[in-house]
Structures are given as C-alpha cells and as structure tokens.
C-alpha positions as CSV (number, residue, x, y, z in Angstrom):
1,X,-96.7,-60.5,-178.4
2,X,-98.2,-58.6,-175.6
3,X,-98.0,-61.6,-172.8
4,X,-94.3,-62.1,-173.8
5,X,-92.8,-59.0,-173.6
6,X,-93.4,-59.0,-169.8
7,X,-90.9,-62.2,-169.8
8,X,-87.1,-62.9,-169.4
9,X,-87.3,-65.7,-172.0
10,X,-89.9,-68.4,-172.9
11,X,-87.8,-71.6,-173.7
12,X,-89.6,-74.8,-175.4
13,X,-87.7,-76.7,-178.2
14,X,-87.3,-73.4,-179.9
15,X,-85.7,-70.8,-177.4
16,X,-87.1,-66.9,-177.6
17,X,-85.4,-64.1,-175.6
18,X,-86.6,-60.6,-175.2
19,X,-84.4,-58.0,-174.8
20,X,-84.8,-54.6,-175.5
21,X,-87.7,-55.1,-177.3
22,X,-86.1,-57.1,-180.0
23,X,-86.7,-60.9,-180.2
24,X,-83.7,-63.2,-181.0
25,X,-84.3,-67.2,-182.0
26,X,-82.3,-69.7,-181.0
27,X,-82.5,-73.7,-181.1
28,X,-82.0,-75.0,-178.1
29,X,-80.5,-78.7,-178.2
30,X,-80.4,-81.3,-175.6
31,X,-77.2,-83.5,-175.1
32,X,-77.0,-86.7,-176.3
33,X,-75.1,-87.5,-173.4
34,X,-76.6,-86.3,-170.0
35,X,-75.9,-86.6,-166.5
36,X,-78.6,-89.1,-166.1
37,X,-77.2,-91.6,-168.7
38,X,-74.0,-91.6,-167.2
39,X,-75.7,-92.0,-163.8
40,X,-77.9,-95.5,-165.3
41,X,-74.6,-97.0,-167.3
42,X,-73.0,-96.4,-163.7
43,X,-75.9,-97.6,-161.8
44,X,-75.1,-94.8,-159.4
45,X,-77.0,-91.6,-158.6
46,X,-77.2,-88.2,-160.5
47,X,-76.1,-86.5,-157.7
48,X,-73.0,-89.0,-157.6
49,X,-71.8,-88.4,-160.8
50,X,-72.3,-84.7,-160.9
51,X,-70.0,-84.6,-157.8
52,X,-67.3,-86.3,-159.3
53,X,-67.3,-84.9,-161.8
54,X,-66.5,-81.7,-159.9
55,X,-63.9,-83.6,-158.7
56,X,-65.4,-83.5,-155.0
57,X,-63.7,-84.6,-152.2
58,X,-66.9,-86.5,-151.2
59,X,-66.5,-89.2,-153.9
60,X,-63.7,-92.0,-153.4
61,X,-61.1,-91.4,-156.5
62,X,-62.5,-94.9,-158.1
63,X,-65.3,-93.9,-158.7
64,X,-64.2,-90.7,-159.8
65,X,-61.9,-93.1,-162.1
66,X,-65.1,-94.9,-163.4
67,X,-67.2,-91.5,-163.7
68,X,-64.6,-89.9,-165.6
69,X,-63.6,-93.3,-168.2
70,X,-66.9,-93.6,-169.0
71,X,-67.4,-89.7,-169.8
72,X,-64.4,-89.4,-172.1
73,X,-66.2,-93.0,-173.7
74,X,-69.3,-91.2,-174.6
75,X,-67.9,-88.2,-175.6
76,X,-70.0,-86.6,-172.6
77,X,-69.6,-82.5,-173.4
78,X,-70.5,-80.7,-169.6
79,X,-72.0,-77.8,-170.7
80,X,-69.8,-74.8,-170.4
81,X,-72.0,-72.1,-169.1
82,X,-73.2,-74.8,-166.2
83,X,-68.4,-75.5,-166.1
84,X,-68.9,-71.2,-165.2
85,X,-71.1,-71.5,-162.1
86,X,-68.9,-74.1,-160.6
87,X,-68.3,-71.2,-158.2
88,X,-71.1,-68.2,-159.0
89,X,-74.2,-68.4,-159.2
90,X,-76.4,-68.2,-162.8
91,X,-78.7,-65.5,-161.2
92,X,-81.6,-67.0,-163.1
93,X,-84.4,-69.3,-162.4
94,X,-86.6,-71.5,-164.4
95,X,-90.3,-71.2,-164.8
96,X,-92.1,-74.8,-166.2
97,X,-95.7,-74.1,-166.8
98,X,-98.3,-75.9,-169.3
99,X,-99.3,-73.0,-170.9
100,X,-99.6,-69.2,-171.0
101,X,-102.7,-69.0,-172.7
102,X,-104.4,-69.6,-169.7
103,X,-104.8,-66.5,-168.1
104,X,-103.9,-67.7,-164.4
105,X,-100.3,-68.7,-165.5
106,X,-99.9,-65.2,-167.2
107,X,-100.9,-63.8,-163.6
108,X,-98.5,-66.1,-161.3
109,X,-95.7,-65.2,-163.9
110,X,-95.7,-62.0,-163.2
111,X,-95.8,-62.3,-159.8
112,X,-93.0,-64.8,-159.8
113,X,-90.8,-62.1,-161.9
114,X,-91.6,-59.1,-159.1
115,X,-89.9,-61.0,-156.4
116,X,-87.2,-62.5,-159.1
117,X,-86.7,-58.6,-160.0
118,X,-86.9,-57.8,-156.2
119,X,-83.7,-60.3,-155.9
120,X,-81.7,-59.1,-158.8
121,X,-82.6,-62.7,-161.0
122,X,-83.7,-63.5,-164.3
123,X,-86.4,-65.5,-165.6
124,X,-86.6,-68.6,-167.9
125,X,-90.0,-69.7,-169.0
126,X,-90.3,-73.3,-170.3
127,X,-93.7,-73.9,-171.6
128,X,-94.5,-77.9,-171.5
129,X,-97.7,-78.1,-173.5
130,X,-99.5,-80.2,-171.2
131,X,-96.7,-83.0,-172.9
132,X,-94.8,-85.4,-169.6
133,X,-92.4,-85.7,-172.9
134,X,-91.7,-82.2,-172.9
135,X,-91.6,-81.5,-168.8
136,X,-89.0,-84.7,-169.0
137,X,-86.8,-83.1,-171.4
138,X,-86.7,-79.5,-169.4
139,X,-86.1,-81.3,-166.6
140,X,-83.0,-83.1,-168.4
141,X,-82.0,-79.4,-169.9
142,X,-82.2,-78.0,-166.7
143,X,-79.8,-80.3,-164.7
144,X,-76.9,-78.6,-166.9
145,X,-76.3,-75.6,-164.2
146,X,-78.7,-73.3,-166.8
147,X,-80.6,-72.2,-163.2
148,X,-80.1,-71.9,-159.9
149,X,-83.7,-73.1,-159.0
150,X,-87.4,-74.2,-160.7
151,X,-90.5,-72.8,-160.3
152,X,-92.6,-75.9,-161.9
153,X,-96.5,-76.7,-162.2
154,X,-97.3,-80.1,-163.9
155,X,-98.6,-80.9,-167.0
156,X,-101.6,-82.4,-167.4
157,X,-99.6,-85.4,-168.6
158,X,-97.6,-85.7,-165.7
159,X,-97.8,-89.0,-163.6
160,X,-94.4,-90.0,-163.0
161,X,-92.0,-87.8,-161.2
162,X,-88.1,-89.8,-161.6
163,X,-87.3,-86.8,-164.0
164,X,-88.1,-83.9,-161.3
165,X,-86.2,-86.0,-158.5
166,X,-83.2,-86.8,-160.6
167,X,-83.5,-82.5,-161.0
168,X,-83.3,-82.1,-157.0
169,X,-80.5,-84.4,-156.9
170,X,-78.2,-82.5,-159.1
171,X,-78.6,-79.6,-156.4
172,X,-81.9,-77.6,-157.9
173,X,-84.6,-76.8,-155.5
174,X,-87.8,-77.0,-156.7
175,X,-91.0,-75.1,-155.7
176,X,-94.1,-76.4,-157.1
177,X,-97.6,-74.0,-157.2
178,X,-100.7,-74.7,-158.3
179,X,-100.6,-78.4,-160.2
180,X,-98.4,-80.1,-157.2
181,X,-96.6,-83.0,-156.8
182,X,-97.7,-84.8,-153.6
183,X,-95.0,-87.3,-153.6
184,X,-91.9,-85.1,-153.5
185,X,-90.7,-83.7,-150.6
186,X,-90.2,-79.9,-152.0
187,X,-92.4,-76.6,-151.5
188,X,-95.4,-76.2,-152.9
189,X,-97.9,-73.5,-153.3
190,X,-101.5,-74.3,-153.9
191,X,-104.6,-72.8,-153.3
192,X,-107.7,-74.1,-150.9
193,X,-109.1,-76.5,-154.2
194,X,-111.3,-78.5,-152.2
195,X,-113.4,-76.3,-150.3
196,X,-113.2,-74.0,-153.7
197,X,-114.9,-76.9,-155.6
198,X,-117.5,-77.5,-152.8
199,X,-118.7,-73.8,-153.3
200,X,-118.4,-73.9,-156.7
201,X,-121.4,-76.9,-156.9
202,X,-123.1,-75.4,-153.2
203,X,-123.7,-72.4,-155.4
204,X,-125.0,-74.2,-158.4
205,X,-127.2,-76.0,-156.5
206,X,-128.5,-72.9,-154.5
207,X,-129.4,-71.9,-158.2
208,X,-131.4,-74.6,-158.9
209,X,-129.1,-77.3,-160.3
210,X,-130.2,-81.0,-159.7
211,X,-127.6,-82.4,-162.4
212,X,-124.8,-80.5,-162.4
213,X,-121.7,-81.7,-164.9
214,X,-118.3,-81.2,-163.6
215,X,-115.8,-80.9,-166.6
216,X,-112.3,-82.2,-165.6
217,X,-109.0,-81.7,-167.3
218,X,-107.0,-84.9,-166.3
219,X,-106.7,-87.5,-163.6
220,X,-103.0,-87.0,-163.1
221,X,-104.0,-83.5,-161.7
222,X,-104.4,-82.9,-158.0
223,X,-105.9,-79.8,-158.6
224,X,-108.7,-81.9,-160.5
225,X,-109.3,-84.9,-158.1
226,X,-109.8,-82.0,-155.1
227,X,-111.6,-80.1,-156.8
228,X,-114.1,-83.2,-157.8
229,X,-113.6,-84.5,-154.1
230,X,-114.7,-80.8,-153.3
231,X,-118.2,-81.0,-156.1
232,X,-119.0,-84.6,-154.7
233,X,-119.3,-83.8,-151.3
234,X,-121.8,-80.8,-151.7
235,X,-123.7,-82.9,-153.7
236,X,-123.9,-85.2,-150.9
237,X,-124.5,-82.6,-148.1
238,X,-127.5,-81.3,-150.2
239,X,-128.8,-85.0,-151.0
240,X,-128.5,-84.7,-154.8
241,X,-127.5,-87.9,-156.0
242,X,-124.5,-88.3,-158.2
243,X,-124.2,-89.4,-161.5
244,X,-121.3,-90.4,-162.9
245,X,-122.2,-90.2,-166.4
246,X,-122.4,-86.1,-165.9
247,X,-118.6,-86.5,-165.0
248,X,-116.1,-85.7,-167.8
249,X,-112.7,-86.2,-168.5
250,X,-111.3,-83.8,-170.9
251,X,-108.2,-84.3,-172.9
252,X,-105.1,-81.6,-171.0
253,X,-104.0,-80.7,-175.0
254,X,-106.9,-81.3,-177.4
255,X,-109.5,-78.3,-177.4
256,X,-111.0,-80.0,-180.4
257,X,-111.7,-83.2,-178.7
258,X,-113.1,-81.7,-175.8
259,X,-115.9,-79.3,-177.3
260,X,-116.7,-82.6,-179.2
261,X,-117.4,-84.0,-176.0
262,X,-119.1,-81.5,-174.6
263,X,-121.6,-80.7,-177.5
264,X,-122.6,-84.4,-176.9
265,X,-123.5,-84.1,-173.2
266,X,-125.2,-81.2,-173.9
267,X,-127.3,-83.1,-177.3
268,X,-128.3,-85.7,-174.5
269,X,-132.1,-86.4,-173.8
270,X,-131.3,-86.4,-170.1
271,X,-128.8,-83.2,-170.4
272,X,-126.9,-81.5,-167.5
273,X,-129.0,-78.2,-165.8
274,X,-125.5,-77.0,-164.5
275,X,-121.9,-76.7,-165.4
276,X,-119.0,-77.1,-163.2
277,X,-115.8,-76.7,-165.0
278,X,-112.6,-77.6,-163.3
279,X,-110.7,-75.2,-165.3
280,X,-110.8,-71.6,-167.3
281,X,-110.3,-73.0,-170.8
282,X,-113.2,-75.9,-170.5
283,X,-116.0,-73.0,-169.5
284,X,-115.0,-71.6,-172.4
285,X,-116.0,-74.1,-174.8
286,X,-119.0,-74.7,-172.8
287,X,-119.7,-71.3,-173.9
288,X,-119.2,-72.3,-177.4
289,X,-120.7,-75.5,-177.2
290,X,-124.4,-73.4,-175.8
291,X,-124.3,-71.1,-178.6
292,X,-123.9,-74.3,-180.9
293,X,-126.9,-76.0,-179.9
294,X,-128.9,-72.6,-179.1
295,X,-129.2,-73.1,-175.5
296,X,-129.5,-69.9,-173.4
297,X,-127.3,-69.2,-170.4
298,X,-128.4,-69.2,-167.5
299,X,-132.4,-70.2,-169.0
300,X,-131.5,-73.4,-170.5
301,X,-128.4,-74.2,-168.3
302,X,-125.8,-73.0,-165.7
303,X,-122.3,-72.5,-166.1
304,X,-119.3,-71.5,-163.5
305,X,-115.9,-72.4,-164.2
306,X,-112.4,-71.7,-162.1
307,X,-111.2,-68.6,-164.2
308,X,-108.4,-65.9,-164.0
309,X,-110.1,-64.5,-167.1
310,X,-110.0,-60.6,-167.0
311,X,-112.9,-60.5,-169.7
312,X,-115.1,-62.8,-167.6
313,X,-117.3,-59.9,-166.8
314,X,-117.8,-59.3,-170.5
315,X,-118.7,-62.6,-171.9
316,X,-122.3,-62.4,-172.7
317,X,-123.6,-63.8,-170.3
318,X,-120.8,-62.9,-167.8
319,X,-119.4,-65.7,-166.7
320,X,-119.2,-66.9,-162.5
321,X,-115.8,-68.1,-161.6
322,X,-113.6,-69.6,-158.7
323,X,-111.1,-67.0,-159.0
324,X,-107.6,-68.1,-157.6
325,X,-105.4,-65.4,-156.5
326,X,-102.7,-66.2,-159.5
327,X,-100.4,-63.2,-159.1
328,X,-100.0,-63.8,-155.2
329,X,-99.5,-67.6,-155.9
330,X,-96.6,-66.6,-158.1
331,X,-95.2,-64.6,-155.8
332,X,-95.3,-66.6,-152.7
333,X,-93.8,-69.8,-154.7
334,X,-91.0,-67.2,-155.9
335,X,-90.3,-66.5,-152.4
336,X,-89.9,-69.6,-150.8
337,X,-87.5,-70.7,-153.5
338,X,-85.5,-67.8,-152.9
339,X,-85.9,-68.6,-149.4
340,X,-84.2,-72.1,-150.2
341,X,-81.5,-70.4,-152.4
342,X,-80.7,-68.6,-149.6
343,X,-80.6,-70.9,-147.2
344,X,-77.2,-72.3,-149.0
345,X,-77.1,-75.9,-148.2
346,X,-78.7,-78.9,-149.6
347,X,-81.3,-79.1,-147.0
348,X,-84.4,-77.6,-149.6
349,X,-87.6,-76.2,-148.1
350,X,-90.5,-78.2,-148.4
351,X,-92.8,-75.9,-146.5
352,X,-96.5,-76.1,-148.1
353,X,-98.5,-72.6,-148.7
354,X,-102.2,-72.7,-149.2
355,X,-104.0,-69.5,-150.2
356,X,-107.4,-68.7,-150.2
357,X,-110.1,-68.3,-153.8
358,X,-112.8,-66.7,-153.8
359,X,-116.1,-67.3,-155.5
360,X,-117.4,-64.6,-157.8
361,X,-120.8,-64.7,-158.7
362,X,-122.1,-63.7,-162.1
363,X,-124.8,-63.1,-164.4
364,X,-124.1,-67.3,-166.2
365,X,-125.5,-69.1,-162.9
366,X,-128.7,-66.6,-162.9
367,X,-129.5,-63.3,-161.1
C-alpha cells in the first residue's frame, strides 16, 4: 500500500491504522444516538446540548434538566475518548477527502501531515467516495471529540452543508482547500480556478481548437462552475462560439458511466477537435476513450486536463495539464487550522488563501 503508509490512519466505514508498518482493522460504528438527535428532539442547537452536557455554567440548570432526561431516555453513550479531552486536547486532526486515487489529494496529504508533524499532531484520513452520505456521517463521527479540528474538501455529492455547520457548532474548526464551501464562514484554501480554466481553453485554442469539449465532474463543485466560467469566457474573447452540447457532465463516482459518455461524443459526426477536462481522472479516460475509437492525439484531437499526475510526462502522448500546487495547498490549509487551534477561543478563522497553477504544456495539445 505505498500511498498509505505515508498516513496516520485512513478512516471510512472500516477504520485502517498504520503503525509501525503493521496494519490493524477495526470497525468503526456510529452512535445510534448522537448529539444532533438530541439537539432536533430538543429543538435546540448542537452546540447547546453539547454544553450542557458538560455541565457549563452557560446553560440555565433547566435545560440542563431537559438535556440530561432526555439523554438517560435514549440511552445516549458520550463517547469516552471525546469524556477524556474534556480538559486536553486529542492532538489529532481529521482529513475528509473524496479520494486518494487522485494524485492531487495524495500531494495535499502530505503536505497537510508536514505541518501536523511540525506541530506534534496526528492525522485521521476519512475518505468520502465522492458519497454526501458518507461526508454526513464523518461529519456526525467527528462531533464526538475524536479531533481537535478538520481539514475537509467536498465530495462531488455535496450540496447541502447542515452537517458541516452542526460540526462547527460543537467547537471544530474547519478549514476547507480545494472543493470549498462558499456558504460557510470558515477558511478555505483554493487555487486561482478561474483564470486556470481560461488558459486552459486560451491554449487550446492557440492550438487550433474551434470546438473544444470541457468535461466536468459535478455541478455541486465550485471548482467545476469556475473553472467552466474560466473555458467560457476565452471562448468568448477569441469569438469561438459556444456549444453547449460539447459540455459534459460526468458522474463524481462512476468511471464506467463516464468513458461511456465520452466514447459517444467522440463517435459523433460533428466531434470535438479539443479536450478540456476539468479534472485528472476524466483526461484519463479521454485517453482511453481515443485509443478505443483509433483517434490519434494530438492529429485527430486535443487533449489537456487539470492533473497532479507524476507520470503525465510519460503517457504516450504526454499529456498537458493545469497543474495545481497540491502539496503547498495542503500545507497552507494545515496551517491556518492550526492557526485557529491556536487562537483558543471560539472565534474560527475564516481567512481565504488563493494560490497560483500553472499551465504545463505538453506533447497531447501538439508541438
């Protein structure tokens, strides 16, 4: 496992730590009974409920009374390790990420460990899937006092954001990085998506391009709608007129789904000249979907994708990619949540952190 090694833990619905070079499985199971449901039976807030039940001096004793009736009701069990840090701190933080496949969240994890190491912490990963389902219920696990703070970048699923609030609430900071959440006030690292996706299609178009597909991976993504934003005005700039039918909205989870989808643009009378995929893992099966139908790259049509992909240069052709500066991203979102953590009150940062990608042009757009 030669990604996972490098990680304190990766944490889904079947919990792997590494230590010492020797794996040990666990099931991790979430409580019947959470904070939250007490919160909606109470029609009161997360936060409320968690205070009283640290018996805080901030909650009136009747509603303490009612928190703690309705607890002993349900059977509510407060998890014991979360009962520990009442007065310490866990020393650990909690990575959510859709995947580690993709070679971009391999890079920010890394950098998020070197400051977490820096700072004497350990680090959870929680890999979502691209599910909302699966985000939700980390969200849930985490409220239990497991972390001291999240490092989280959405899934591809992601539209609603109760279950990341009802997290702040209980006293976790959250920094997001990358796939953001606009609406909630907390850090965030991203990089410059826009003006990356307007180079992106500038370039293809410098190439030769006149109808240029861009490939998208979901439309609860900001990272997708700005880097479309960023593809549409280029296109305008240089007078090539849009069509909508060259833009395609790829499933976050279902590879299979997506080359389908892709094969039968590319089997189209009127087929794209140019490629402009939104994300490493949809170049990819452009790549696949070429080879399928025998067209020649760049000959026959241009591809560029955003791509951390350290064997870019290799693919034959080598592929031309938006590279994002992943490890950096990880460690400036590691950074400003330990600058939260450190700050020691409730008052979390939500400072915003853009960084800079960088285009990097290859033998898949032409010579």
């Amino acid at each position: 496992m030669p990604v996972c090694r490098k990680f304190s833990g990766i944490v889904s619905e079947t919990a792997q730590f590494f230590i010492f070079g020797t794996t040990i499985s666990t099931i991790v199971t979430m409580p019947n009974v959470d904070l939250k449901r007490l919160a909606k039976e109470l029609n009161l807030a997360v936060s409320t409920v968690s205070r009283a039940l640290r018996d805080s001096y901030e909650i009136s004793a009747e509603t303490k009374q009612r928190v703690f009736e309705l607890a002993r009701k349900l059977n509510y069990v407060p998890n014991p390790y979360a009962s520990s840090l009442r007065k310490q701190k866990s020393k650990t933080i909690a990575v959510v990420v859709p995947e580690i496949a993709n070679n971009f969240f391999a890079l920010a994890i890394n950098g998020i460990e070197s400051i977490a190491q820096e700072k004497g912490y350990h680090v959870l990963i929680y890999l979502t899937h691209e599910q909302f389902s699966r985000e939700e219920s980390i969200a849930r696990h985490l409220q239990s006092g497991r972390v001291d703070g999240a490092l989280v970048s959405l899934s591809g699923e992601t539209s609603s954001f109760d279950h990341l609030n009802d997290l702040k609430q209980t006293g976790v900071p959250i920094v997001f990085f990358d796939r953001v959440c606009e609406t909630l006030n907390s850090g965030r690292v991203t990089t410059n998506d826009f003006e990356s996706g307007m180079v992106a299609a500038e370039h293809l178009v410098e190439r030769g391009c006149r109808k240029i597909a861009y490939l998208s991976i979901s439309n609860n993504l900001s990272i997708a709608s700005k880097r479309m934003d960023g593809y549409l005005k280029a296109l305008e700039k240089a007078g090539v007129p849009h069509d909508p039918k060259l833009v395609l909205q790829c499933s976050a989870n279902d590879n299979e789904a997506n080359y389908k989808a892709i094969v039968n643009l590319l089997k189209k009378k009127n087929r794209p000249d140019g490629i402009f995929a939104s994300v490493e893992k949809l170049a990819i099966l452009s790549y696949q979907a070429c080879e399928e139908l025998k067209l020649k790259i760049p000959e026959d049509i241009k591809i560029l994708g955003f791509s951390n992909l350290e064997t870019a240069a290799w693919l034959n052709p080598s592929l031309t990619t938006i590279t994002q500066p992943a490890f950096e991203i990880g460690k400036e979102a590691a950074a400003l949540l330990f600058k939260t953590l450190e700050k020691k009150s409730m008052n979390f940062s939500d400072e915003k952190i853009m960084l800079n990608s960088k285009l990097i042009v290859r033998k898949s757009t032409g010579n």
